[in-house]
N, C-alpha and C positions, 0 to 999 in steps of 0.2 A: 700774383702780387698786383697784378693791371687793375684784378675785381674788386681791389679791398675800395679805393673811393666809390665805386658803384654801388657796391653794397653797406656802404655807412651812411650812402644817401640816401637811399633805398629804407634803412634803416630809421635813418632819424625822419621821413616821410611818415612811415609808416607809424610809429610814436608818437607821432603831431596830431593826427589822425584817432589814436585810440586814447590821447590825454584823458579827455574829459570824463573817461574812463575809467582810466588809470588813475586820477586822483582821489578817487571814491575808496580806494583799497587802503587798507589799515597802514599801509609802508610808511615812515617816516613818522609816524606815533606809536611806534611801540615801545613796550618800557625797555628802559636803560638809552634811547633814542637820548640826546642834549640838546635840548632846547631854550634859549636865552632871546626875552625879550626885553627893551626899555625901550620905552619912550616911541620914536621912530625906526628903531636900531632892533633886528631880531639877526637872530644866530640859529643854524640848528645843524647839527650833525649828528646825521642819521647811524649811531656805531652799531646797533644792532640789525637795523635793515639793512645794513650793508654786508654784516656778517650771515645773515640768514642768504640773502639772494645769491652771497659766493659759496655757499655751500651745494644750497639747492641747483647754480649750472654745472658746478664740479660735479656733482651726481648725476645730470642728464648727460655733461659732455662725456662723462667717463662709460653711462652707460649706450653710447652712441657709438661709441669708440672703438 
């Protein structure tokens, strides 16, 4: 329980690090994704990349497990 802020920091380092990266990947445009822009004002929530990425660690944690 000591490790969990070490390793979230460790974590979100790490993720800062390979953004520039990471934003090039199709996540967060894929269809059914909600997207709302006006004016100055955008909205987006991501319901299918969120649904694909919980899928895909429940299969690596389950198969790790």
């Amino acid at each position: 329980m000591h490790n969990l802020p070490i390793g979230t920091g460790i974590g979100l380092v790490v993720a800062g690090w390979l953004y520039p990266y990471l934003k090039q990947l199709p996540f967060g445009k894929l269809p059914g994704d909600i997207a709302f822009k006006s004016g100055d004002i955008s909205f987006i929530f991501p319901v299918v990349t969120c649904t694909v990425i919980s899928i895909v660690l429940s299969i690596i944690l389950n198969l790790l497990r």
